[in-house]
N, C-alpha and C positions, 0 to 999 in steps of 0.2 A: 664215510663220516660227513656229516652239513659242512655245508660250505660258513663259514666264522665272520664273513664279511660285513663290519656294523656290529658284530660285538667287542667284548674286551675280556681282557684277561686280567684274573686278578686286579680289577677297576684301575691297573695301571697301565693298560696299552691296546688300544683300539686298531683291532685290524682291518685297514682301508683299502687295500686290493690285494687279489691273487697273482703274485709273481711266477710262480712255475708249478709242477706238478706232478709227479711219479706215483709207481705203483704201491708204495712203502707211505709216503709225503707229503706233506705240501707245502710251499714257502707263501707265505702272505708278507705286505707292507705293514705297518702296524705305526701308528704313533705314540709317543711315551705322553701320557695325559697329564703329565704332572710337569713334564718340561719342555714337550712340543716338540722334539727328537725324533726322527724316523729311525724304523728299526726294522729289520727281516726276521720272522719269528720263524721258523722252523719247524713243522707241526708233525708229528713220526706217529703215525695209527698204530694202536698196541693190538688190532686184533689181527688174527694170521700170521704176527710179526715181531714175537717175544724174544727170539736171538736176536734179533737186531734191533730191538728197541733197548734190552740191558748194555747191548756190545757198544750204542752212540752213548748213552747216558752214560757211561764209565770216561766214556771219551771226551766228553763233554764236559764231565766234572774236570778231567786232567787240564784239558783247552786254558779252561777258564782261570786257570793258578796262573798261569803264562801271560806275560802284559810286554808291549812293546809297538812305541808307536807307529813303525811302516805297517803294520799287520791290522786285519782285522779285527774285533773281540769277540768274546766266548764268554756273555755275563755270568757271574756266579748262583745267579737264582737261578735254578732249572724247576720246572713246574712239571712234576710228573705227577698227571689226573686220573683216573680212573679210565677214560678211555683212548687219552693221548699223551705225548712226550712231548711238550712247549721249549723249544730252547731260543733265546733271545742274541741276536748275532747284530754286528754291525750292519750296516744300507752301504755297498762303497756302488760308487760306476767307475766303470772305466771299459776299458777294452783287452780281450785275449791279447799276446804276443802273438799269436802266430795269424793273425788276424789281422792286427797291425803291421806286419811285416811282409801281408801279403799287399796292403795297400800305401805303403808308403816306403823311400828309399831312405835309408839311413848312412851313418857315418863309420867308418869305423871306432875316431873317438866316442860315440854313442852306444856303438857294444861295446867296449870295453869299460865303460862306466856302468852299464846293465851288467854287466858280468861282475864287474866288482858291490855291486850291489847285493849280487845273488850269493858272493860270497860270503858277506858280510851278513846277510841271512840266517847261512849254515851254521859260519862261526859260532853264531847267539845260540843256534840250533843244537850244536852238539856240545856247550858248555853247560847246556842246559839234561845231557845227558839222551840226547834223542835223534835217532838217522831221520830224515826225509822218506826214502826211498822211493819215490815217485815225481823228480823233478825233470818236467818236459812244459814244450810250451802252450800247452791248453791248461797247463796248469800255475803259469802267469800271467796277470793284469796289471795294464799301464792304467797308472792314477798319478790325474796330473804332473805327466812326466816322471811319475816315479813308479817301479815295482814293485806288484804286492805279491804271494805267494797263495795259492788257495787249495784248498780238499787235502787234508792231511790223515785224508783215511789209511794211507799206506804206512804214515810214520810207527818205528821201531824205537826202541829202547835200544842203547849200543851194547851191543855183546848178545843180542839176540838171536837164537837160534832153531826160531819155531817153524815149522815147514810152510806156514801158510806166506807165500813171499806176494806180493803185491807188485804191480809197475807196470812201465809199457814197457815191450821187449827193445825197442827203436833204442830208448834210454837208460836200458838195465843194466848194471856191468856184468862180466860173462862167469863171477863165481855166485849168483842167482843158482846156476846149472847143478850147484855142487849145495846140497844143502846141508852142509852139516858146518862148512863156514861162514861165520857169526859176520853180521851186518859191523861195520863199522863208517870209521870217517870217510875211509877210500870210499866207499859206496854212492856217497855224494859225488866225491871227488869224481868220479866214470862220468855223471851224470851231469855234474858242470862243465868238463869236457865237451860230451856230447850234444848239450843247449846252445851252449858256443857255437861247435861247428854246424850245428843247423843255422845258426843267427848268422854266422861270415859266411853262408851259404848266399844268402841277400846280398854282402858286397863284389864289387868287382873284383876279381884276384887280383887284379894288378896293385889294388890298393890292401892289399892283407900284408900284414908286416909280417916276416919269417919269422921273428922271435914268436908271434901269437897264437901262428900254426904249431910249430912246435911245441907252445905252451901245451895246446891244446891235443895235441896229439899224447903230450907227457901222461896228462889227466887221463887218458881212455887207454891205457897202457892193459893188454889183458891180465897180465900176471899183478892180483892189485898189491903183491909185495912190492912190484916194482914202480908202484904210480907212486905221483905226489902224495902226501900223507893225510893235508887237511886243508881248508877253507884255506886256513890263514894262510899258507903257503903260496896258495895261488891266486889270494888276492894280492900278495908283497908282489910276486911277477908280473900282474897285471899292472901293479905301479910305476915299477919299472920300465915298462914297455911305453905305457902312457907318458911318461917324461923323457923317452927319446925322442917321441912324436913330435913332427911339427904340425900342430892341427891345423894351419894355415895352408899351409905351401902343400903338404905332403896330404894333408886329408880333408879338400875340400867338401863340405856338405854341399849335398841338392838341394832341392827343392822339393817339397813334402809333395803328395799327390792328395786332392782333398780328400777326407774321413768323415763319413757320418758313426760320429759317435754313438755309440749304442749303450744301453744303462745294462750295466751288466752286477745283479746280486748277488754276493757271493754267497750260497746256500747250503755251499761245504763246511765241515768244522775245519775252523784253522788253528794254528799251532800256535798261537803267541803272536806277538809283533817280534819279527827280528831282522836285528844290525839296527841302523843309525841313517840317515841321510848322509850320504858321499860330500852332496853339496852344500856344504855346511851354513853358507850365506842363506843359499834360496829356502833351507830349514828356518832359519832364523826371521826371515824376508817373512812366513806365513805364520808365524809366529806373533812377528809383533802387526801384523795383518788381523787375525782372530783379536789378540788383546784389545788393540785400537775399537776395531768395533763391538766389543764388549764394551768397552768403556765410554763410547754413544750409546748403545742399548741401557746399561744401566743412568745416565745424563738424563736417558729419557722417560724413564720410570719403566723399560722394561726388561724387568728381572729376571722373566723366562729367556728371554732374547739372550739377556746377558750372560746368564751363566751357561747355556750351550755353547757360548762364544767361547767365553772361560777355559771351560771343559775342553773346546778343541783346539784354543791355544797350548793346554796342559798335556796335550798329546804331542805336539809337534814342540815343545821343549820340557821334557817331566819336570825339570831340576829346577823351574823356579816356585820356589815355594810364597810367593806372594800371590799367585795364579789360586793357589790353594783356600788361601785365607779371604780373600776376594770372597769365590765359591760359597762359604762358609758364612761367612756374613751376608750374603745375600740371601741364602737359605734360612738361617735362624729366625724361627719366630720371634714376631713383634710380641711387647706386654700384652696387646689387649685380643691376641689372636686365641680363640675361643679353642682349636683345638690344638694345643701343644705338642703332645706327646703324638699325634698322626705326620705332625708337621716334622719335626726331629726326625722320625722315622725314613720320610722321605727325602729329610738330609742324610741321613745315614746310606741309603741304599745308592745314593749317587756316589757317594767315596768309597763305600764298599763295592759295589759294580765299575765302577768307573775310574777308579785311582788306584796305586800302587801304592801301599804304606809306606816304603821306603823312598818315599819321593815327600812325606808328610816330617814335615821338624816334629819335633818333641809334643810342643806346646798344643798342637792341636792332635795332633795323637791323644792328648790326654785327655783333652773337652771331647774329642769324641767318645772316647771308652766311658767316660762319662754319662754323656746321654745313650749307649747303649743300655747302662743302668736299670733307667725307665721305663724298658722296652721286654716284652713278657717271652717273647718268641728267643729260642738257646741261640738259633744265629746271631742275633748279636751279641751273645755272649762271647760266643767261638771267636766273633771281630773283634771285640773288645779283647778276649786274650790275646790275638795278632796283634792287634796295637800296641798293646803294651813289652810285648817280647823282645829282652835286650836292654829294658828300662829299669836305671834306678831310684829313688827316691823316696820317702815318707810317703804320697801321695798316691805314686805308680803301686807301693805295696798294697796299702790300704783297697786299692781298684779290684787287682789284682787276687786279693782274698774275698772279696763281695764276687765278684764275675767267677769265679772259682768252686765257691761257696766253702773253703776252706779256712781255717780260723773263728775263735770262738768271735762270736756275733758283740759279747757284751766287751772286749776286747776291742773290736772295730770301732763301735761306736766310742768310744773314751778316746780312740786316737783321732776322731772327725773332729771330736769337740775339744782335743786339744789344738789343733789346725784353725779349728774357728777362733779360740780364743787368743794364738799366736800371730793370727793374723792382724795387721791392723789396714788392708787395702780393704774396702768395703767392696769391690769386685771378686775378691780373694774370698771375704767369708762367706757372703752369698752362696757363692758357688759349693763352698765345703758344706753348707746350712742346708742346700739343695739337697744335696749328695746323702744328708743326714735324715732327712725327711723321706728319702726315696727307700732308706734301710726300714725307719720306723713302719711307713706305709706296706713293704714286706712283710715283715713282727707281724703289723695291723696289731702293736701297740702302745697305747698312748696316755703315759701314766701323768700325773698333776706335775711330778718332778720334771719331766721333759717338756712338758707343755711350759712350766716356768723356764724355762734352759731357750725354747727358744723365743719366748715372747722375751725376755732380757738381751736375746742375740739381737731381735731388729731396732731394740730400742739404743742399742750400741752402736748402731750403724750410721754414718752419714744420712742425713734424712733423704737429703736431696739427690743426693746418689740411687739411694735405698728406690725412690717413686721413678725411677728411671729405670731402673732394673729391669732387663727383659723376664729374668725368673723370681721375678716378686709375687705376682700372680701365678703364674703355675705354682709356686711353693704355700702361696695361701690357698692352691686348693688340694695339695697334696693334703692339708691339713684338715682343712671342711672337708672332704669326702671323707678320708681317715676316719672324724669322727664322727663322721653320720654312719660307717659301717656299724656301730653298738647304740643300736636302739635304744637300748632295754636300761644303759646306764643316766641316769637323770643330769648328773654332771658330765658327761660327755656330752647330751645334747647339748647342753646349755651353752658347754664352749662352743659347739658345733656352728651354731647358731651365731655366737659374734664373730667367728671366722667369714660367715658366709655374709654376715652385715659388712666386714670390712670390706669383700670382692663387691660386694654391690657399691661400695662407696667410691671402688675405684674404677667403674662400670666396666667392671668382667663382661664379657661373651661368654655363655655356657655353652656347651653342646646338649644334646638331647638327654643323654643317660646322665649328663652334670645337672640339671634342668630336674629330671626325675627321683634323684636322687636328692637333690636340697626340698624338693615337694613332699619327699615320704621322712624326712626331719622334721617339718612342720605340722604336718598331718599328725607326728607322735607328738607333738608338741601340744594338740589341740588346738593350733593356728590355722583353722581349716580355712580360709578367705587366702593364706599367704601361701598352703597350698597349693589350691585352686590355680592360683597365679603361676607357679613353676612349673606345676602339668599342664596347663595351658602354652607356656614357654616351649613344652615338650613337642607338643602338637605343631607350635609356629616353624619348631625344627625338619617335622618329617609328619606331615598330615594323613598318611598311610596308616600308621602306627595305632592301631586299636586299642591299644594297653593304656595307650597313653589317653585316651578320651576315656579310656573307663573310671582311670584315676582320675583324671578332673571332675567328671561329673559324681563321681562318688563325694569327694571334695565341695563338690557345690551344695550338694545336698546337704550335707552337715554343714555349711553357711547358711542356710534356707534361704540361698538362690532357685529356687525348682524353678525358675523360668529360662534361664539359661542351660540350665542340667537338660530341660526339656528341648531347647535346640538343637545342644552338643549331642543328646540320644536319637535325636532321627539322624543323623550324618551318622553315627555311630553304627545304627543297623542297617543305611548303606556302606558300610564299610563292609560289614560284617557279612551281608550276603556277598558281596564281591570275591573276599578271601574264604568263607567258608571251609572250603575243601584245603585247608590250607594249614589252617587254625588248630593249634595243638590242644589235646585235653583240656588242660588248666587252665588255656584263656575262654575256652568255652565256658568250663563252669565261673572263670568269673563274671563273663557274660551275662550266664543266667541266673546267676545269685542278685548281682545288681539288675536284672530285668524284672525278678520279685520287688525288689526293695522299688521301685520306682513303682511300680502298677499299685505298690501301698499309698505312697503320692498323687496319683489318679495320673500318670504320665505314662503314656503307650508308644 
């Protein structure tokens, strides 16, 4: 397969070097273009390699439900192409354990906090319904002082009892041998035993406390009826032991030996984040560390800065939900920002890849499922039903039967415009008015009654409120497109037309296809000069665009501009040899249709 370096995927992540490389794979550095975020993309060749290209994508999908911040991520967009599997995983460094433990001496209170780490792990790990089976120490990295866990290509379902077992034998417990007993908690339990006494393999014996030997002898117990039962278990003994210690007197630290860090990607799927930081301060300490300088980045006007900042403060403490709203509002488009609904989107994909719902209050659960709304692609629909799950309200129902598509249509709408009208916060009805406009633009219909319903809705509105409104503009165009969709009716253009005098009065940014489509309104309208002007806007957007020169210059010509028509067609037909082999049927013959009508003009 080519090597991807200097393209992008899905025009959302640029991939900037090759990190590693197997016969199956290959991991690249990738940047996220829309937040400036590094990311390890994952690249699985689907040819020769159909069993393991389904068996990670299954895996992959599971990864990515699982959130927790010591770990990893496993985004929930997976990008399966036609000739590769794209999976989007965090960028961590750090360094192996055993890597580390061959170049530097540690403490005993240091493994015993790493071991209660590793506990705290499993715990997360099996309440979550799933063994490990594969914990040894090339398959933990130190990051920043803390444990991460990686490659959970071994992990089981508890109660499982499929013959294909996974592990290294050094770290496997010995009913592996027997395969018709089912994986459980003990399984771990062997396995953190045995991590252990590799790690107190590094201290002096003199300094290993006999309570920890013995711990650890308990955990590796062959008969695993007769081991400790669960994580939890052996992390409470590890507590214990740690508060007979005297870390001073009894377990001096040395002296690290120096480390050349090495950037190590983790290019395994992982299982989730799990357990918690031990050290509840030094969590806290990087917490408001990230916030702090989020809130210099955005001081500064930089917004990508900041909300990465955000973002990985909201990892290293989920539960505060002002972290959230933060986020949110620096994402939301501005009034005058040209493409709305692209922008939304890209808010959406950062709280849905990047955030746990249940870390989200109410209130923005709801603006989110909201702008899901807008959004054509069923995933965010599928989000917007996770958001709302568990929620009651007038509001949450009403969402809830649009994202669904259940419940009569003409029923929904009677309860938005009762919402609108009970509302009296001019933030309140907007938003409901929004909501209302997004159902009609669905319908795609737009009767005199409702046009009146909501021309009386803005004029209800605080004025000043109302020109402030980030969805005043999007919702004036949810309506000028609407009704430039029906050509053919004389009063629809007509409205059409002072909607779209009102977006120019509050100097909208169109985009290209808002651009071409306010151009093919005018054009029915017989306003071929106001045209002219929109497909030309068209072309200011994306000078590539052939279609879009054909409309303008058709346009000019019905202004009896032929001397500008005659400019825009020699660029026209360097376009056109350029793309040629490229150029679908119909834009050909319109090409050629307008290449008659001009040679009628004496223009070649």
């Amino acid at each position: 397969m080519k090597k991807l370096i200097g393209t992008t995927l899905d025009d959302h992540y640029k991939f900037i070097s090759l990190i590693g490389e197997g016969a199956t794979s290959t991991v690249y550095l990738a940047t996220d273009l829309q937040m400036g975020a590094m990311w390890a993309i994952k690249v699985l060749n689907k040819k020769d390699n159909i069993q393991g290209y389904q068996r990670q994508k299954e895996e992959a999908i599971m990864l990515s439900k699982l959130s927790n911040p010591m770990f990893p991520r496993v985004l929930p967009t997976i990008y399966d192409q036609p000739e590769a599997l794209y999976i989007v995983m965090d960028y961590i460094h750090g360094v192996q354990l055993s890597e580390f433990l061959e170049n530097n001496v540690i403490s005993v209170m240091q493994a015993i906090n790493w071991l209660k780490q590793i506990c705290q792990g499993m715990e997360y790990l099996h309440e979550q319904g799933y063994v490990y089976c594969d914990l040894k120490p090339d398959n933990v990295v130190i990051n920043n002082q803390f444990l991460k866990m990686i490659d959970f290509g071994a992990c089981k379902k508890i109660g499982d009892t499929t013959n294909r077992r996974a592990g290294t034998a050094e770290f496997s417990p010995p009913e592996y041998a027997d395969r018709s007993i089912p994986v459980g908690t003990y399984t771990d339990v062997y396995s953190i035993g045995k991590l252990g006494q590799y790690i107190c393999s590094f201290l002096d014996e003199k300094e290993k406390p006999s309570e920890l030997v013995s711990l650890l002898n308990l955990c590796c117990e062959a008969n695993y009826e007769q081991r400790i039962k669960s994580a939890e278990d052996v992390y409470a003994a590890l507590q214990r032991i740690e508060q007979k210690s005297d870390p001073i007197s009894g377990y001096k630290a040395r002296l690290a030996i120096f480390l050349s860090s090495v950037i190590l990607c983790i290019a395994f799927f992982t299982l989730g984040m799990f357990g918690y930081y031990s050290n509840v301060q030094a969590y806290r300490n990087e917490f408001n560390s990230f916030f702090n300088q989020a809130v210099k980045y955005e001081q500064a006007g930089e917004n990508s800065n900041a909300i990465e900042a955000y973002l990985n403060a909201s990892i290293k403490d989920p539960g505060q939900s002002d972290v959230y709203e933060k986020i949110y509002q620096l994402m939301l488009p501005q009034k005058t920002d040209e493409n709305f609904r692209e922008k939304n989107k890209a808010l959406l994909d950062v709280f849905r890849e990047r955030t746990a719902i249940k870390n989200l209050d109410e209130s923005l659960r709801i603006r989110l499922a909201e702008l899901c709304i807008e959004q054509e692609s069923p995933v965010y629909q599928d989000y917007a039903k996770d958001l709302l799950k568990n929620m009651k309200g007038e509001k949450v129902e009403i969402l809830r039967n649009i994202v669904s598509g259940e419940g009569d249509t003409g029923q929904i709408v009677e309860q938005i415009k009762n919402l609108i009208e009970t509302s009296g916060d001019t933030n309140e009805k907007m938003d409901a008015l929004f909501l209302l406009l997004n159902v009609y633009s669905k319908l795609n219909t737009w009767t005199e009654t409702d046009l009146n319903f909501i021309e009386n809705t803005f004029k209800a509105m605080d004025q000043e409120a109302l020109n402030n409104h980030e969805k005043l503009i999007p919702s004036y165009k949810l309506i000028a497109l609407g009704l430039s969709n029906n050509l053919e009716d004389m009063n629809l253009r007509k409205n059409a037309v002072s909607w779209w005098n009102k977006l120019d009065h509050l100097h909208a940014e169109y985009t290209k296809e808002e651009n071409i489509t306010k151009g093919k309104l005018y054009y029915a309208e017989g306003d071929y000069p106001k045209a002219a002007e929109s497909f030309k806007a068209a072309i200011g957007k994306d000078d590539s665009d052939l279609l879009s020169y054909l409309y303008t210059i058709d346009a000019l010509l019905k202004s009896e501009n032929n001397s500008e028509a005659s400019n825009l067609w020699q660029r026209a037909k360097t376009l056109k040899e350029k793309q040629n082999e490229k150029l679908s049927a119909n834009l050909l013959y319109q090409y050629n249709a307008l290449q008659l009508q001009l040679e009628m003009f004496g223009i070649q």
